[in-house]
N, C-alpha and C positions, 0 to 999 in steps of 0.2 A: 797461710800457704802450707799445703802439704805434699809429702813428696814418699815414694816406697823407697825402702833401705833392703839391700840382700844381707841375712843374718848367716854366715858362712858356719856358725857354730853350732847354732838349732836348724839348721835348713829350712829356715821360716823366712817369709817376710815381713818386714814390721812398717807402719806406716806412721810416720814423722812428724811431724808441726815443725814449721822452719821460724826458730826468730826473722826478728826484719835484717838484723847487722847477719844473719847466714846467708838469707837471698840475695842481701846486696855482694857479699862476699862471690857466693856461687855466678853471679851475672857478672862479677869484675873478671871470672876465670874463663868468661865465654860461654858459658853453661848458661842455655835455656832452663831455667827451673818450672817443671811441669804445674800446671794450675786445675788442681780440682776443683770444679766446683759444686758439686753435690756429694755429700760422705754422710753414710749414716753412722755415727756416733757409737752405737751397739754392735756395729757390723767389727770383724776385721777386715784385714785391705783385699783378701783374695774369696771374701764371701760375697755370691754372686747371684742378683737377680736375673739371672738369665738361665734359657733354655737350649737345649741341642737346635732345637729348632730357630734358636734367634742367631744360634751362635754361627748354622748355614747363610739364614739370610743374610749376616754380617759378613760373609766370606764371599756370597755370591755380587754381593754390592761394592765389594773392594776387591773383586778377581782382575780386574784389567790395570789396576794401579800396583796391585803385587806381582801380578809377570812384566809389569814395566819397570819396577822396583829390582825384579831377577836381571831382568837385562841390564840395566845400571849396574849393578852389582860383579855381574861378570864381565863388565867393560865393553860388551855391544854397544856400536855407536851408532843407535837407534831412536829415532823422536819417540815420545808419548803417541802422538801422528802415525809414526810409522809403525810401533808396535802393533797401535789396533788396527792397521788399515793390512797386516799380518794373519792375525790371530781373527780376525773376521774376514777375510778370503777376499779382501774390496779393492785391493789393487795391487803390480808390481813396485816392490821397492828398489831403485835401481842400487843403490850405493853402498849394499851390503852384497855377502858374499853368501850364496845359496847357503852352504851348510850353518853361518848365524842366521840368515832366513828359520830354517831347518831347526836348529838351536828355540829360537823364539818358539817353533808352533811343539816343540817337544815338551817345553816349559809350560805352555798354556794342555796340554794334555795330561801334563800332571797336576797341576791346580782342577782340571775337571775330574780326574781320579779323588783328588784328597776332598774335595766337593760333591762327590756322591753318596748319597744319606746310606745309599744298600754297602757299601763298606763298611759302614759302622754293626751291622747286626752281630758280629763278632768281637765283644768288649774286652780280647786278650788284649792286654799290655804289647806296645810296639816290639818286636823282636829283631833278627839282623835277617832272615828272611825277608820280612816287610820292609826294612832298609835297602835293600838289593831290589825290594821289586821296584821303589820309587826312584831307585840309579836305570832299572832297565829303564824307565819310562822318559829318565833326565836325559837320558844315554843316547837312546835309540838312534839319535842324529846328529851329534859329536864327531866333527871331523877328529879330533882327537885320539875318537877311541877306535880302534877294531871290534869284531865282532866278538872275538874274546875277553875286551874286558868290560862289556855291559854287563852291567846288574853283577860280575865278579870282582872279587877282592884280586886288590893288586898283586903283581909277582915280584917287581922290581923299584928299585928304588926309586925315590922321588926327591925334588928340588922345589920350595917354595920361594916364590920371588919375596925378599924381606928378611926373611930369617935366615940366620948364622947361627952356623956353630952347634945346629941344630941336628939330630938325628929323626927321624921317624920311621926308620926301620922298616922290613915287611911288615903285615898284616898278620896277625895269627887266629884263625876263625876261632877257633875254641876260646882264647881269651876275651876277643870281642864279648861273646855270648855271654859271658862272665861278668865283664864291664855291663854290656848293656840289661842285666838282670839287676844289677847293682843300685845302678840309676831306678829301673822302673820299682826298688823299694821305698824313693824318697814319697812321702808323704803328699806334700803340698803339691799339686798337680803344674804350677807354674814353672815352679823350679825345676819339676822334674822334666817339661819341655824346654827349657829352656839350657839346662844340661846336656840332655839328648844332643841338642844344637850345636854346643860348644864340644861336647866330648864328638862327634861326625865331622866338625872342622877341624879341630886337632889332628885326629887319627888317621887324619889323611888315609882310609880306606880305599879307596878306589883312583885309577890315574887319572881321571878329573872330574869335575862335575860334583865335588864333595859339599860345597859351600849352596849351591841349589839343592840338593838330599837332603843336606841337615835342614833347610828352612823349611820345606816338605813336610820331613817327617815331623820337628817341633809342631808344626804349625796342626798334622793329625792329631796329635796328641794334645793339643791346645783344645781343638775342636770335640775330641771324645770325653774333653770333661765338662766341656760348654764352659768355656773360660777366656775365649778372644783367641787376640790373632798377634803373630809374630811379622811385623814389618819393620823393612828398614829403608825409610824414605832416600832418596838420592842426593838428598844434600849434604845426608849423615853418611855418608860410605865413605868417604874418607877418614874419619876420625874412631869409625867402626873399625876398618881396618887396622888402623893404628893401633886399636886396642886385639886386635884377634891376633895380629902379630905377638903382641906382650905374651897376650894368653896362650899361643904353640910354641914360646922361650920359656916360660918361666912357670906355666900349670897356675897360677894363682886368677882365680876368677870374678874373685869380688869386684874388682873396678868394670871388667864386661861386664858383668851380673848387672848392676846398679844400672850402666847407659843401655842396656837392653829394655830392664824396665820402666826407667823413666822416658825414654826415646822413642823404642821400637816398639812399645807394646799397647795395644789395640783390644780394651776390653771394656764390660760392660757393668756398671755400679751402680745401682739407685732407678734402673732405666734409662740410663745416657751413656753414650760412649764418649769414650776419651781419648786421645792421641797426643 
């Protein structure tokens, strides 16, 4: 049994052999322990038989389970059913309220953004522009937001439900830019989306809609190195949570880093994907 490890010292990942007394350990803690079953021996964990080209068709094949995976996430109380009978124009949903209507088909318009191959002919690193463009597009239909605060950084403070004691302060764009160049010098292409992600949920940038952005953007930048996809299934948002709260108290990221990659992450090894 093997499983990835986040190396918070080398900003590496390392890939594990689990004895048998760890798995049974890790399965007494509730922990699903990920099972590969194809590894090549030569390879490390993040060298990848895949192309840009597989890494769209893998996105285009799991686009309706990742904007139902967003809706989950943001507490729309929306079937699997009713998302796609949404985002493919095939009937009224009564039981929602136009603007999460709204909400969903804004969500599936940014997944056909991060899904369009002609975005990629520009291989700069993610920046806080390209950040902003994928809130205008999260935004656009946000009972939440005014017109003012699409696609801009916040002015005023903010309240996250969970945390205590917690400050996050305004925005200060110049620093952002600073942070976000920071990130795009990690190496390893995984960590570096996968950073992106957790540093956009932290920073509480924008007055909402942060948590859809950062899966967004990770997910572009997963895509422009042809390296998978950042999912977080519906039955893991609770214990997600739990851990994203630790991670905007306390900045230590190693325990999200590890349930992102053994949980949430959607790539491709040997010619076979794995979840």
């Amino acid at each position: 049994m093997n499983r990835l490890f986040y190396d918070s010292t080398n900003q590496k990942i390392q890939l594990k052999s689990l004895t048998s007394l760890e798995i049974i350990a890790e399965q007494q803690n509730n922990e699903t322990v990920q099972e590969f079953l194809k590894l090549i021996d030569d390879k490390d964990a993040t060298s990848f038989d895949f192309t840009l080209a597989d890494n769209f068709l893998l996105g285009d094949r799991m686009q309706d389970d990742n904007i139902y995976r967003g809706v989950v996430l943001e507490g729309i109380p929306a079937t699997y059913a009713q998302t796609l009978e949404i985002i493919n124009n095939l009937a009224n949903v009564t039981n929602l309220r136009p603007s999460q209507i709204n909400e969903i088909i804004s969500l599936k318009r940014a997944w056909d953004y991060v899904l369009e191959p002609s975005n990629y002919e520009n291989e700069q690193p993610i920046h806080l522009d390209f950040i902003k463009k994928i809130h205008s597009i999260i935004g656009a239909n946000m009972a939440s937001l005014n017109i003012e605060q699409i696609g801009k950084l916040r002015t005023t403070p903010i309240h996250v439900g969970g945390v205590k004691n917690h400050d996050f302060g305004i925005p200060i764009e110049e620093e952002i830019v600073v942070e976000v160049e920071k990130i795009n010098e990690t190496a390893d292409p995984v960590i570096r989306a996968f950073k992106l992600f957790l540093y956009i949920c932290r920073m509480q940038m924008f007055r909402d809609g942060n948590k859809r952005t950062a899966n967004l953007c990770a997910n572009y930048a997963l895509i422009q190195n042809a390296c998978g996809l950042l999912t977080i299934k519906e039955d893991l948002v609770h214990d997600f949570k739990v851990l994203l709260i630790n991670w905007y108290v306390t900045g230590q990221d190693l325990e999200i880093m590890n349930f992102l990659l053994n949980k949430c992450y959607v790539y491709n090894l040997a010619g076979e994907t794995f979840l």
